[in-house]
N, C-alpha and C positions, 0 to 999 in steps of 0.2 A: 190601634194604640192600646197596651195594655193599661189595665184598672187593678191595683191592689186595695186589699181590706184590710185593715187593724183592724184585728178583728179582739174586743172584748178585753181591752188593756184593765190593766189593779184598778187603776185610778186616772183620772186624765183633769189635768189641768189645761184651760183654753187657754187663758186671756183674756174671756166673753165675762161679766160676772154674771148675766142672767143664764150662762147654762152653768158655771163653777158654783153657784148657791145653790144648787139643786143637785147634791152633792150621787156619784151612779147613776146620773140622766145619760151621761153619753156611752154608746155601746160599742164604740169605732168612730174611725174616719175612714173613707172612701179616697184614693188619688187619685190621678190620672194628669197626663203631660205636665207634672211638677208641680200641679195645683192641688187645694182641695175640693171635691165635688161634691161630697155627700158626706152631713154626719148620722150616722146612724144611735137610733134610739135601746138604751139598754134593752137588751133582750129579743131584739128586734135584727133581719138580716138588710143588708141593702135591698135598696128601687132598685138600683142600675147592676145589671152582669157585668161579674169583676172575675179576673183572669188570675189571681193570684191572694188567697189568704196567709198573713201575717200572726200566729198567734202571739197574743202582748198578755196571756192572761200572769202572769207572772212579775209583768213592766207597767213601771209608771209612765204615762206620756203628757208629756208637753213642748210647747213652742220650742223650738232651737234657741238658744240663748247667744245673745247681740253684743261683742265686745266695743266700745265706743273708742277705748283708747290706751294704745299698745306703742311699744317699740321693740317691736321683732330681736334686733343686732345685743340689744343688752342679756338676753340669754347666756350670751360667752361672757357677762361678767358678772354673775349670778355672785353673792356672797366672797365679793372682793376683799381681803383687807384692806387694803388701802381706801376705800370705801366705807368702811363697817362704823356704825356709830358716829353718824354726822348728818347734819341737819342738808338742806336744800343745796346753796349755792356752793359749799362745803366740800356737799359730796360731789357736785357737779366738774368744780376743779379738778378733785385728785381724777375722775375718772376721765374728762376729755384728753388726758395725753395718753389714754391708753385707744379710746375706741380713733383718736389720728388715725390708729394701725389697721384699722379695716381693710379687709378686699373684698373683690367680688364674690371666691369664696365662703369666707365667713359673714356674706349676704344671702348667700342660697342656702345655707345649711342653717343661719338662724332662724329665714323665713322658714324653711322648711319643718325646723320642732316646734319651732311658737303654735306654726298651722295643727300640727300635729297635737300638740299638748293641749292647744285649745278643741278641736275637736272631741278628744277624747272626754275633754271636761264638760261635752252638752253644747258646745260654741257654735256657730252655724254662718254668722256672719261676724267679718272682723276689720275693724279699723283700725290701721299703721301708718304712724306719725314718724316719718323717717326724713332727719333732718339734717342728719351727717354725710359729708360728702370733700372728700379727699381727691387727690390725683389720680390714686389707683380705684377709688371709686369713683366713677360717673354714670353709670348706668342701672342703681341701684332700683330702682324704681320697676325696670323693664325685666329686674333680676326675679322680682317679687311677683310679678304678675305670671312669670314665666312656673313659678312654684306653686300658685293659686290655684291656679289650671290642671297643672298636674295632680294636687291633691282633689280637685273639683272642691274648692271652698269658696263660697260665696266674701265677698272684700270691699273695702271702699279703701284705697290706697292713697295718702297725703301725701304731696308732695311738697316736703318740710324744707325749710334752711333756716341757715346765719349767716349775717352779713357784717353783724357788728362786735368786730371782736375785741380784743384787752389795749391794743393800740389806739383805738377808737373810745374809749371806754366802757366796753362789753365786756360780758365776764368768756365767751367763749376764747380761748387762742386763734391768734391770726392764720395760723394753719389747717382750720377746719370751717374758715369763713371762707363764702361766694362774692363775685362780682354780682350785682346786683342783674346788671342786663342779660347775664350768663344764667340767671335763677328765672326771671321772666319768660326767653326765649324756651327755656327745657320746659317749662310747666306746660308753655302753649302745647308745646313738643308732644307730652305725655297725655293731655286732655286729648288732642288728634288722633295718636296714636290708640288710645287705650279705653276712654272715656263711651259708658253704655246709659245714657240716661232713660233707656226704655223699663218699663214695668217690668221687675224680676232681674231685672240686670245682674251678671255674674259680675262683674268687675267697675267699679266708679275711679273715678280719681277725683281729689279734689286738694287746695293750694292750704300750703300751714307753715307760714310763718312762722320759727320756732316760740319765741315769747319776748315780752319789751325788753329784756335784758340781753337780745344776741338779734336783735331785726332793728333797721332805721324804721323811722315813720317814712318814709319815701314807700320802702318797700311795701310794707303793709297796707298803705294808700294804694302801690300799684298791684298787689295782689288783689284787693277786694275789686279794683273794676276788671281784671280780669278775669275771675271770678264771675261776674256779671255779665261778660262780653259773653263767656262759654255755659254760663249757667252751671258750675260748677259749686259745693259748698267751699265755706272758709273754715278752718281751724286754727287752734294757737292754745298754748298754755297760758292761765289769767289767772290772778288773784292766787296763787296757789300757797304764799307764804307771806310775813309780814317785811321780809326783805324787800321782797318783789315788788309788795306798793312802795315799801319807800324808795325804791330804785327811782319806779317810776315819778315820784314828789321829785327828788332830788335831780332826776335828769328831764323829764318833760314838765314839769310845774303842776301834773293831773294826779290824781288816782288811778290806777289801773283803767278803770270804767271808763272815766272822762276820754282817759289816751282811746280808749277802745273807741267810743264814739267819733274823734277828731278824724281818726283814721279811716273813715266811711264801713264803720263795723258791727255799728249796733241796728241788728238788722235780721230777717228771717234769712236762714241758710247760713248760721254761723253758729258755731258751737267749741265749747270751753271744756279745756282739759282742768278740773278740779273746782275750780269756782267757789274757793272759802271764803278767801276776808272780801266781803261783800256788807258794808250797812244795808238798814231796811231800805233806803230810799233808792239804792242799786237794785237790790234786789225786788223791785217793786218794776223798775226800768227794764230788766233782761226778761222779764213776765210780757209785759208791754210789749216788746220788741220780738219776743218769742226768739231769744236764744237759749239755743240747748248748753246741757252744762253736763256731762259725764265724769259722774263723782268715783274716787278711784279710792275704795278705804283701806284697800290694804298697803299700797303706798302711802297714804296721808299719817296714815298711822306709823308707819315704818321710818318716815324723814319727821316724826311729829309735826307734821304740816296744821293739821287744823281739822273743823269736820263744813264738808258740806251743808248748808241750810236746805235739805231737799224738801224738804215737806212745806216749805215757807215760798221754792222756787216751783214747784207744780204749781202749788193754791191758786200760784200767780199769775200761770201759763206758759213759764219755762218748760219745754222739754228734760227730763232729766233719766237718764240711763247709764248705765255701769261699764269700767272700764279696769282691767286686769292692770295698766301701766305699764312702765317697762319691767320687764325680771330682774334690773339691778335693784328695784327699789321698791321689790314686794315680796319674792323672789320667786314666785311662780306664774303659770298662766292658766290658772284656773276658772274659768268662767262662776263654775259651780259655787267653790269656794269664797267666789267672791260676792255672791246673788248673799252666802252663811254671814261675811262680813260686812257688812252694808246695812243686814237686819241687822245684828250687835251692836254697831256700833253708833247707827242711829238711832234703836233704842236706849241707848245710853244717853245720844241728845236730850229725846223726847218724852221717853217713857214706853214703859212696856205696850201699853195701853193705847198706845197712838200710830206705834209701828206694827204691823201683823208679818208673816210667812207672806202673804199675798204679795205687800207693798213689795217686797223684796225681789220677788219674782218680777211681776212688774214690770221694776227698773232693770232687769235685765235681757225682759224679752219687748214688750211694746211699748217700754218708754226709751229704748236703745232707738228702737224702730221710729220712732219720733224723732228722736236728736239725728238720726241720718235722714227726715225724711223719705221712711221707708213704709209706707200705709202698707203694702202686700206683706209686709211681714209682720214675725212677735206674735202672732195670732196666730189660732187655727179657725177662724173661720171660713165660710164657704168664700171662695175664689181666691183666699191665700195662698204664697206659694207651701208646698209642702216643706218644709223648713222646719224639724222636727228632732228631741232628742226622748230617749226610752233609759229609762232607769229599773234596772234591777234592787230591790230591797231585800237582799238576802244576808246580809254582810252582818257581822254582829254589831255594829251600832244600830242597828234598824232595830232588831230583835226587840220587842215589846212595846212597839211604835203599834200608836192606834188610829192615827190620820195617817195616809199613804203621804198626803202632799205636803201635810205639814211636816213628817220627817225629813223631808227630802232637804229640807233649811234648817231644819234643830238637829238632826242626827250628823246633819253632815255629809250628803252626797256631794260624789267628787269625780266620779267614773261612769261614762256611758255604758249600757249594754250597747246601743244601735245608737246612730244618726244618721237620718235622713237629713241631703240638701238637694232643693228643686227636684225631689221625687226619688233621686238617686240615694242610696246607702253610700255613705260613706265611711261608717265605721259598723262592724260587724260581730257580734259579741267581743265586743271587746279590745277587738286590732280594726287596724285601718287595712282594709283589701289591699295587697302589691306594696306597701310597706315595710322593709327590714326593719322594725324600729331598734335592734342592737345595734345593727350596723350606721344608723344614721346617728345614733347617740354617741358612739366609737368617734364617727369622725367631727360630731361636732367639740366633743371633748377636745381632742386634737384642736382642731381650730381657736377653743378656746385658751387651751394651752401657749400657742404660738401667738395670739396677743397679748399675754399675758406680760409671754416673753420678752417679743418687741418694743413695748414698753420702757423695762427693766434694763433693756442694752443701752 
């Protein structure tokens, strides 16, 4: 089995802090069958014969970067107007009479640029909250995993719904709501079908309930023991806005939190898309309980949703890691970008002085790996998988940058030279191997064109 060297990268950030404080200790990493084997000492060649030298003297390296939470299908409604300039439940309106018009389709080609735009931006693993599902979609799930594959991208795939729609008094349309038995029976369906819970697993599946405002408590009751039954995680969006809890006062008698609990939710292997209006006393609780919380700043900031309390939700024991959102409501899928907006905008919470470059990093490679329950990755350490991105610093924002790793969050990296997933390259200066990417940007255009359309008729 072959052995590759990185050999002598710019800079390398681990993960580790006792080898990142000691800033040019590492000289390389050694791979071998998708792991890491060896890290080599500045200046120093590997123990082990390796079949293939990598020069990185030119790249920065670190972890592959961990997206918590996405939705693939909203790429086709990227800077909608009917969307533009509105708050949460707002935009959510004007936009479910459009994504109704889903196909199968416009599921393979959004999975397939999300996958793509996120790789290119350092991404390595990714988690998709996909929770719409029509007549002409049913098999959305199986569409995705089927696109994973093909790119070789590592995934934890949700399998999201709504049950409670505007008849009922949910804010989603009765037209893009499930029967509830019909949502239980597919998930078992896709855990059987698709679900790897072995060390290094290419593909997870795990159940997400969309959020209190389009799920009964039934549901979400019966999702969390089945969840349990198959040892699968939970997800859901919580707390993301000050409607949301009052949804929840106004229709369950709780706070978000409260509902969260009633519903057998507060609990390790569950994790929260946003996790804002939280008091101390919650926030002390989801610590306790050790839920993860994937704070998303460039959507929060986008719907002016709120800021996450991350530094108050680690202290505590929260898992906490980064999540691109959906591209309606940030409007890209930038891993990179978003590790840039996360340090901003929680130092704007906190202070300069209490957020660093690190933190930031961080949350998007070993505290991502946390909130998925994913110890093999975020890290480069010995036995990790190799799950790795390479930055080039040659770009003129870099220019007169005097920390390799700190530019890579004040300058603004956005673009991989390389990534490696589980040993394998998957992006190659710059392109993804066997990729048209004109040609898949062409028809997703088109695709998003013809929802656009659909709609509008």
């Amino acid at each position: 089995m072959s052995r590759i060297f990185l050999k002598s990268p710019a800079a390398v950030w681990t993960g580790l802090p006792e080898v990142d404080e000691k800033q040019g200790a590492c000289g390389g990493i050694v791979i071998e069958a998708g792991r890491i084997v060896e890290h080599v000492a500045a200046g120093a060649a590997p123990t082990l014969p390796v079949d293939e030298e990598f020069d990185c003297r030119d790249r920065v390296l670190i972890p592959g970067l961990i997206n918590c939470h996405h939705h693939f299908y909203q790429t086709l409604t990227r800077a909608l107007p009917a969307a533009l300039n509105k708050e949460l439940f707002e935009w959510l309106v004007n936009l479910y009479p459009v994504w109704a018009g889903l196909d199968e389709d416009c599921i393979r080609l959004s999975t397939k640029l999300a996958l793509a735009e996120l790789m290119l931006s350092g991404c390595t693993t990714a988690s998709d909250h996909h929770y719409l599902f029509n007549r002409e979609v049913t098999a959305a799930i199986d569409i995705q995993v089927a696109a994973a594959q093909e790119m070789g991208m590592r995934v934890v795939l949700t399998r999201g719904s709504m049950s409670l729609g505007t008849s009922s008094g949910g804010l989603p349309p009765d037209c893009v709501v499930q029967d509830e038995a019909a949502i239980l029976e597919e998930s078992e369906r896709l855990i059987k079908a698709y679900h790897d819970a072995g060390d290094g697993a290419m593909t997870q599946i795990a159940l997400a309930p969309c959020s209190p405002f389009s799920v009964t408590p039934e549901l979400m009751q019966a999702s969390a023991d089945l969840a349990t039954q198959y040892g699968v995680l939970l997800h859901t969006h919580l707390a993301e806005t000050q409607d949301e809890n009052q949804f929840c006062l106004d229709r369950f008698g709780q706070r978000p939190l409260d509902y969260l609990e009633s519903v057998g939710w507060l609990r390790p292997g569950v994790w929260l898309a946003h996790g804002i209006h939280f008091n101390d006393e919650e926030v002390e609780r989801l610590g306790k309980h050790r839920v993860g919380v994937s704070h998303c700043p460039s959507s929060n900031m986008m719907l002016a949703s709120g800021m996450s309390r991350v530094l108050e939700l680690e202290a505590l024991g929260a898992p906490v890691g980064l999540g691109v959102d959906g591209s309606a409501s940030n409007d890209c899928s930038n891993m990179m970008e978003e590790v840039r907006q996360a340090f901003l905008l929680q130092r704007l919470q906190y202070g300069s002085a209490r957020v660093t470059h690190h933190d930031a990093l961080r949350w998007g490679t070993s505290g991502g790996a946390g909130v998925l329950g994913r110890p093999e990755l975020g890290r480069l350490h010995l036995g990790a998988q190799a799950d790795l991105a390479l930055f080039r610093l040659d770009e003129l924002r870099f220019s007169g940058s005097h920390d390799a790793i700190a530019a890579l969050v004040l300058c603004g990296a956005h673009r991989v030279s390389d990534l490696m997933v589980a040993g394998q390259w998957r992006v190659r200066d710059g392109n993804i191997p066997g990729l048209d990417l004109a040609q898949l940007r062409a028809e997703h255009s088109d695709a998003a064109r013809r929802l656009a359309l659909r709609a509008s008729a």
